[in-house]
TORGU-463256 format. One line per 10 residues: number of its first residue (from 1); their letters; for each residue x, y, z of C-alpha. Coordinates in Angstrom, 2 decimals, decimal comma. Each point is the difference from the previous one (the first is absolute). Last residue first. Layout:
! TORGU-463256
NUM = A = X/Y/Z; ...;
END
This chain:
! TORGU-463256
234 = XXXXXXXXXX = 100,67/71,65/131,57; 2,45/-2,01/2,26; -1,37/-3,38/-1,16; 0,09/0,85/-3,62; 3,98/0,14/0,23; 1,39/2,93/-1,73; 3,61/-1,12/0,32; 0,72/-3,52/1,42; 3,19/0,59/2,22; -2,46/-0,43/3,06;
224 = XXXXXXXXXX = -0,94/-3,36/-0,42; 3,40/-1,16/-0,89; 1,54/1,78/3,76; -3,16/-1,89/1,24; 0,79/-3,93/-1,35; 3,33/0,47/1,04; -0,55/0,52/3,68; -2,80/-2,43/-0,32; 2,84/-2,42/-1,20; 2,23/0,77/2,94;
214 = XXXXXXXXXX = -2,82/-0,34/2,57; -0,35/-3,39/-1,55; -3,09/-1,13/-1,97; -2,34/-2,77/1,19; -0,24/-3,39/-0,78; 3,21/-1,19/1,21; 0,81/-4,01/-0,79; -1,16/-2,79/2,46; 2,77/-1,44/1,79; 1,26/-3,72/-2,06;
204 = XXXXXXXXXX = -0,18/-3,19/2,24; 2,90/-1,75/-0,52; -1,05/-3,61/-0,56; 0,54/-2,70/2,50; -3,34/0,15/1,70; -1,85/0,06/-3,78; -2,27/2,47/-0,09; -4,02/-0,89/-0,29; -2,22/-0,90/-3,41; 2,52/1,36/-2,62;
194 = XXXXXXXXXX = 3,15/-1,70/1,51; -1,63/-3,18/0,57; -1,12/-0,87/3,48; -2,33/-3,24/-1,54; -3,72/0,67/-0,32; 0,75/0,17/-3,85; -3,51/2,01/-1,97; -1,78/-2,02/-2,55; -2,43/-0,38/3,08; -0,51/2,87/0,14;
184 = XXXXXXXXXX = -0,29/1,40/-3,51; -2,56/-3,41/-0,74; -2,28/1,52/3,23; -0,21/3,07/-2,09; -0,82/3,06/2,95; 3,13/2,02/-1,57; -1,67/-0,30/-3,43; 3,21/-2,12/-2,06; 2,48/0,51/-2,77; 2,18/-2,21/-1,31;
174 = XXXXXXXXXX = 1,22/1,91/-3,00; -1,88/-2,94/-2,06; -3,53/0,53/0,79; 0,26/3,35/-2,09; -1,85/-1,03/-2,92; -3,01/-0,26/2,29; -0,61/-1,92/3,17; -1,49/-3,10/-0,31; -3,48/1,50/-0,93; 1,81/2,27/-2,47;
164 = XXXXXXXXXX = 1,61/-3,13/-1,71; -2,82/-1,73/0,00; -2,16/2,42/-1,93; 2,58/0,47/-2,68; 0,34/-4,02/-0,81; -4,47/0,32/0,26; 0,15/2,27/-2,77; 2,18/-2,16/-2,25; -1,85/-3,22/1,29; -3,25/1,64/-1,29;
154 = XXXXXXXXXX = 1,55/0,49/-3,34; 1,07/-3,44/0,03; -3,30/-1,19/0,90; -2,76/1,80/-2,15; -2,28/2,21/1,90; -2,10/2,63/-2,24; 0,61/3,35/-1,17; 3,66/0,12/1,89; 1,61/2,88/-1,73; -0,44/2,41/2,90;
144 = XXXXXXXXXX = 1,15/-2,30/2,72; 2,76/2,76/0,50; 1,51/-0,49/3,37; -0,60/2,94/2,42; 0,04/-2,55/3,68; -3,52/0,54/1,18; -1,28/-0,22/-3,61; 1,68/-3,20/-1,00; -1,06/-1,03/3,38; -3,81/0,66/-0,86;
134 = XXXXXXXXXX = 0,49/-1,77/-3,64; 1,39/-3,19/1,97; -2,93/-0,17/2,33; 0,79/0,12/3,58; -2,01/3,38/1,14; 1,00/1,07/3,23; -0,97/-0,68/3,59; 3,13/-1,44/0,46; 2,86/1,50/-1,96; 3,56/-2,01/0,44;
124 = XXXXXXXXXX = -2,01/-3,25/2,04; -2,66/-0,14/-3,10; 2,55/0,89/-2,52; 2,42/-3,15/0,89; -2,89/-1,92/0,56; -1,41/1,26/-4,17; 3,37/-0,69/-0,86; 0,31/-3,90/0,77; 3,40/-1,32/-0,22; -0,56/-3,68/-0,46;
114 = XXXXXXXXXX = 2,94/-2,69/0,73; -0,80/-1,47/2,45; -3,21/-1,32/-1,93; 1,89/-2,72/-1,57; -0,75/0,14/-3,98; -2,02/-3,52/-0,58; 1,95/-2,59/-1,78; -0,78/-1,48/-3,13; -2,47/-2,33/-1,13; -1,42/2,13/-2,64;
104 = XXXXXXXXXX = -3,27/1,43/1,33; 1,43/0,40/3,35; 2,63/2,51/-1,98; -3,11/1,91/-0,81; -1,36/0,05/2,97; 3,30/1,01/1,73; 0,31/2,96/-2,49; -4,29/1,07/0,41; 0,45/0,05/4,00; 3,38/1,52/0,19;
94 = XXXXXXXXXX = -1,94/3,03/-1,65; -2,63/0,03/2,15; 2,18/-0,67/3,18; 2,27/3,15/-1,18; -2,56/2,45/0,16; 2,46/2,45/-1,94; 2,72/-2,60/-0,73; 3,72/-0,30/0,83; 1,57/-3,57/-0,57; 3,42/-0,75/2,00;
84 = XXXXXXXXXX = 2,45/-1,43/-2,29; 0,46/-3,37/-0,45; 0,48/-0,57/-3,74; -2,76/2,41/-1,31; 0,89/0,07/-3,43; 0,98/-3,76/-0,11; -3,76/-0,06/1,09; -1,26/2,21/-2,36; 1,74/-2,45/-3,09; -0,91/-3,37/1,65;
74 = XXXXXXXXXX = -3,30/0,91/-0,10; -0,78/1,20/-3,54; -1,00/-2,70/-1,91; -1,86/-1,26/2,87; -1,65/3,65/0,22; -1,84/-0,53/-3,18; 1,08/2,06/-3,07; -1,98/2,58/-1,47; -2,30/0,03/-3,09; -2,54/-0,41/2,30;
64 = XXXXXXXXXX = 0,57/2,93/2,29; -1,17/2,24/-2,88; -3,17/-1,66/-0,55; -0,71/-0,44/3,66; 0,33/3,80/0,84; 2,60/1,74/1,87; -0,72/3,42/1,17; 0,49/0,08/3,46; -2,57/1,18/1,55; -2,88/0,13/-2,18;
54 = XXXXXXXXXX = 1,31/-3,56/-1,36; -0,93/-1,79/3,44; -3,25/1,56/0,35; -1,19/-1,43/-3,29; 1,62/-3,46/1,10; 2,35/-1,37/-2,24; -0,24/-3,78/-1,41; 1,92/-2,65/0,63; 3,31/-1,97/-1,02; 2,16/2,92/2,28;
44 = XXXXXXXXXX = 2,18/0,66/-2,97; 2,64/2,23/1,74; 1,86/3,29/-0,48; 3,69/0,31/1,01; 1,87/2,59/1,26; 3,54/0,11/2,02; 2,62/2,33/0,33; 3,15/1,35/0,57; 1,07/3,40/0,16; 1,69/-0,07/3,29;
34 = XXXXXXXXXX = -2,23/1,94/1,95; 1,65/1,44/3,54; -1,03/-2,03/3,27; 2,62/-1,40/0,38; -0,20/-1,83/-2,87; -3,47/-0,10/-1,46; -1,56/-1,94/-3,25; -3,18/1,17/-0,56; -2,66/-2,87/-1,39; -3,27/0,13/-1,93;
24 = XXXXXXXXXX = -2,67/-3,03/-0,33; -2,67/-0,22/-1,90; -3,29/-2,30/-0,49; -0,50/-1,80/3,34; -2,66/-2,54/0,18; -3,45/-0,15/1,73; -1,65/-3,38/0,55; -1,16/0,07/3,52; 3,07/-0,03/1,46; 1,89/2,51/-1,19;
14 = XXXXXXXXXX = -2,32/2,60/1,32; -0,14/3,58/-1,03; -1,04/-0,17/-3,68; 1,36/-0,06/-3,92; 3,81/0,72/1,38; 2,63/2,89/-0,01; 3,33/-0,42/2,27; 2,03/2,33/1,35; 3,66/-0,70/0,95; 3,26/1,77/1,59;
4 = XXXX = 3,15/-2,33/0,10; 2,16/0,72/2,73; 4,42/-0,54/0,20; 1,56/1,13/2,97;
END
């Protein structure tokens, strides 16, 4: 199965009164393994940066505006994203800033169905816990320890490794399952195959000896007591 993992940077938190996004980073996933390919692209947003914008990510108006806009770019991310299911850390603000921007164009919004949203994915794994991206970095050992500030592709890298351990870890595909798993159960046939309940017309096998013969203990003491010097007699 083919994901895409995304992060987005912006100049605010709300598309809709004025705010633009200003980066976008993609992870291309196949089964849940990193292909290699991605996607990055920086964005004229046609507006100034907030102060508390740039402290987070970075980006400041001067450099964005020797950027393309995303029209120029559109059709390119959204070849890249075909129609794979989208993975985002707080996936409704991310979705949020895309569809806006495609509303600004004319084009179609992203349907919803498909949104993967780590931070519900985290919230049902570890409840109680902290959600933030840095805090499951830390919870699952992955080195965060070059990210100085966010920036969206990097971000997607860390957030690629974050999914995969809150979807089960590299290991997901030896079919493993917690005994209680609803998904292992139901996975399970209910049908009399061979490994569920024996078949009425298959020879039922006897159970093999698990205990030594009288002939074999026989042997096993004459061996015992051929063994010169044994510590056990001292």
């Amino acid at each position: 199965m083919r994901e895409i993992i995304f992060d987005t940077e912006t100049t605010g938190l709300d598309p809709k009164t004025g705010d633009r996004m200003v980066e976008i980073g993609c992870i291309e996933m196949i089964g849940r393994v990193e292909t290699g390919r991605t996607f990055h692209a920086y964005f004229n947003p046609d507006r100034g940066m907030p102060p508390e914008a740039e402290r987070v990510h970075g980006l400041s108006a001067a450099f964005l505006a020797t950027k393309p806009r995303f029209a120029e770019t559109a059709d390119e991310l959204l070849e890249f994203l075909g129609d794979s299911a989208l993975v985002a850390h707080n996936a409704g603000f991310d979705f949020g800033f895309l569809n806006n921007e495609l509303e600004l164009l004319g084009r179609a919004p992203i349907s919803l169905d498909r949104m993967v949203d780590t931070v519900a994915l985290a919230r049902k794994k570890h409840p109680g816990a902290k959600l933030s991206l840095d805090a499951l970095c830390t919870r699952y050992g992955i080195d965060r320890s070059h990210r100085v500030k966010h920036g969206a592709l990097l971000d997607a890298e860390l957030l690629a490794q974050v999914y995969v351990e809150l979807t089960g870890g590299r290991q997901i595909g030896l079919g493993l399952a917690p005994a209680d798993s609803d998904a292992g159960l139901a996975a399970q046939p209910t049908t009399n195959a061979p490994w569920h309940r024996p078949s009425a017309d298959k020879p039922r096998r006897e159970p093999r000896p698990h205990v030594a013969s009288p002939e074999e203990l026989e042997r096993h003491r004459a061996f015992i007591a051929g063994i010169a010097e044994a510590i056990w007699t001292r």
